[in-house]
C-alpha positions in Angstrom: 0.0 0.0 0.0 1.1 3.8 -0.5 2.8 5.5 2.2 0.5 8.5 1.6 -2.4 6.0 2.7 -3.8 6.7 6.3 -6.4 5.1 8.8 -7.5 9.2 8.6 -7.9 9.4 4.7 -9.8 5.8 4.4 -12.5 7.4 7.2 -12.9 10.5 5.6 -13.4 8.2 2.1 -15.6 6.2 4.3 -17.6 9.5 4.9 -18.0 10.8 1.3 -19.5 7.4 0.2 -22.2 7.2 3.3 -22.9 10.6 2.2 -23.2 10.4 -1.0 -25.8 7.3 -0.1 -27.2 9.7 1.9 -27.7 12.2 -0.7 -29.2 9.7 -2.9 -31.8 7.8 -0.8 -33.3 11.4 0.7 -34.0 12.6 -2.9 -35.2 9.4 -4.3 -35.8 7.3 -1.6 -36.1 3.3 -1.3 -38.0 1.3 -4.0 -35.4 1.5 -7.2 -33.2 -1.4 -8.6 -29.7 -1.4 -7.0 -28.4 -0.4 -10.5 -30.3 3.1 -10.5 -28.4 3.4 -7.2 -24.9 2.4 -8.4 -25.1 4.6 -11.2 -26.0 7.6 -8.9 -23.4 6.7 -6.8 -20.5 6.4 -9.6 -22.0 10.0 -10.6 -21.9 11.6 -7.2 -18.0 10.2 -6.3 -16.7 11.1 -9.9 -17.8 14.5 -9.3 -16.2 14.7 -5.9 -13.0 13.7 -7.7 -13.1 10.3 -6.5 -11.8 7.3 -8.8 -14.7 4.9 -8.6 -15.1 1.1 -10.6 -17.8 -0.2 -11.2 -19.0 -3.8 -11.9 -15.5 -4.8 -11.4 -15.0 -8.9 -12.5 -12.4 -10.1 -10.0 -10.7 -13.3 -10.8 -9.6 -15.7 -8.1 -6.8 -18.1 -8.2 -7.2 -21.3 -6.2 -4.0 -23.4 -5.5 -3.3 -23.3 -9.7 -6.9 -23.2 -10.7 -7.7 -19.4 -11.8 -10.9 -18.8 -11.9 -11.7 -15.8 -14.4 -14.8 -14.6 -13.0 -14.7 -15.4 -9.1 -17.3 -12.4 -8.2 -18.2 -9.3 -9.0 -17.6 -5.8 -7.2 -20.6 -3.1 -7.4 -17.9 -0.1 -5.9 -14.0 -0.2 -5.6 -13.3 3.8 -4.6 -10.0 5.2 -4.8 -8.7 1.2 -5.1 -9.2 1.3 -1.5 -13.1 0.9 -0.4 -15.1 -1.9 -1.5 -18.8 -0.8 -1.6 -21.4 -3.6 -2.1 -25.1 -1.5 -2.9 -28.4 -3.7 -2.0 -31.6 -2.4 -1.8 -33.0 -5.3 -0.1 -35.8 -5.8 2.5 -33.2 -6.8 4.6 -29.4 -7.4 4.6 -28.5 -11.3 5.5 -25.8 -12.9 7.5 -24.9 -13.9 3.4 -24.5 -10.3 2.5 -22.3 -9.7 5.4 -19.9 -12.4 4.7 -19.9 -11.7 0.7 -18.2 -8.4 1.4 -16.0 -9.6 4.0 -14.8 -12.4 1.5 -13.7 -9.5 -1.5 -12.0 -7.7 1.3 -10.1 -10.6 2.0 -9.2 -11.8 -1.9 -8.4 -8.3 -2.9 -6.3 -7.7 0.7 -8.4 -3.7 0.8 -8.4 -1.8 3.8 -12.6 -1.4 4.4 -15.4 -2.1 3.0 -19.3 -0.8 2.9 -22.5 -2.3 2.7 -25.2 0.1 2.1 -28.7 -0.8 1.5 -31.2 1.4 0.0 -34.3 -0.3 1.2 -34.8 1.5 4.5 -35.9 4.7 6.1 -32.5 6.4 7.2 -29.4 5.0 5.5 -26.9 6.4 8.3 -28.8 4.7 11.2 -29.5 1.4 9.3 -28.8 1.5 6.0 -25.2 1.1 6.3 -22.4 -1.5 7.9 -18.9 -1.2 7.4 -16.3 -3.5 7.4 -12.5 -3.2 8.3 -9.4 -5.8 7.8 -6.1 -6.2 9.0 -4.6 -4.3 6.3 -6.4 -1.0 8.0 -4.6 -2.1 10.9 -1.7 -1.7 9.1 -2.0 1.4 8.3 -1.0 4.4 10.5 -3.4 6.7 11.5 -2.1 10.5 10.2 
C-alpha cells in the first residue's frame, strides 16, 4: 500500500460514500433497482473527484486453478473501499460475509455495505467492514 495512505484518509473516504448514499436515498428514496443506485453513486463520487469502478470482475486463483470470474464488485473507490449496494428488505448474514470475503481476496483496507431499502441510511442503511490491512495502516 502507498505510504501516503492513512487510517485518517480511508475514514474520511468512508464519509463521502455514506454521504453520497445519503444524498441519494433522501432525494429518491427506497424502491429502485440497485443499478439506479450504483449509477448515482458512480456519478456523485466522480464528481467529488473520487476514482470509482464499477461492476469490477475479479478473478480468483485457487492453488493453480484461476478462476476468471470469481465475483463481482458493485464499488471499488479510490482502489481502496469496497462498496457492495443492495436495496433489499433486509441485509442477511450472506450479504455480510460476501463483502467480507472481496476484502479478503483483494487484501483492501474497508469495505461498505449500504442498502437502500430503508428509512435512514446512516442509522440502518449502512455496515462497514474493516481488515487487518487498515490495521496496518498508520493513523495520520
Amino acid at each position: 500500500m502507498n505510504e501516503k495512505i492513512t487510517q485518517q484518509y480511508i475514514d474520511h473516504l468512508v464519509h463521502e460514500i455514506i454521504g453520497c448514499a445519503i444524498e441519494i436515498h433522501k432525494e429518491l428514496g427506497p424502491g429502485l433497482l440497485e443499478s439506479a443506485y450504483e449509477k448515482c453513486m458512480i456519478f456523485l463520487l466522480g464528481k467529488k473527484g473520487f476514482k470509482v469502478e464499477s461492476q469490477l470482475e475479479v478473478p480468483i486463483i485457487f492453488h493453480e486453478l484461476l478462476i476468471d470470474r470469481g465475483f463481482r464488485l458493485d464499488l471499488l473507490v479510490e482502489n481502496l473501499v469496497i462498496v457492495e449496494l443492495k436495496a433489499v428488505k433486509e441485509l442477511t448474514q450472506v450479504n455480510k460475509q460476501q463483502i467480507l470475503t472481496h476484502l479478503k481476496l483483494l487484501k483492501k483496507p474497508k469495505g461498505i455495505l449500504i442498502n437502500f431499502h430503508c428509512s435512514n441510511i446512516f442509522y440502518e442503511g449502512q455496515q462497514t467492514f474493516v481488515t487487518n490491512e487498515y490495521a496496518k495502516l498508520p493513523f495520520k
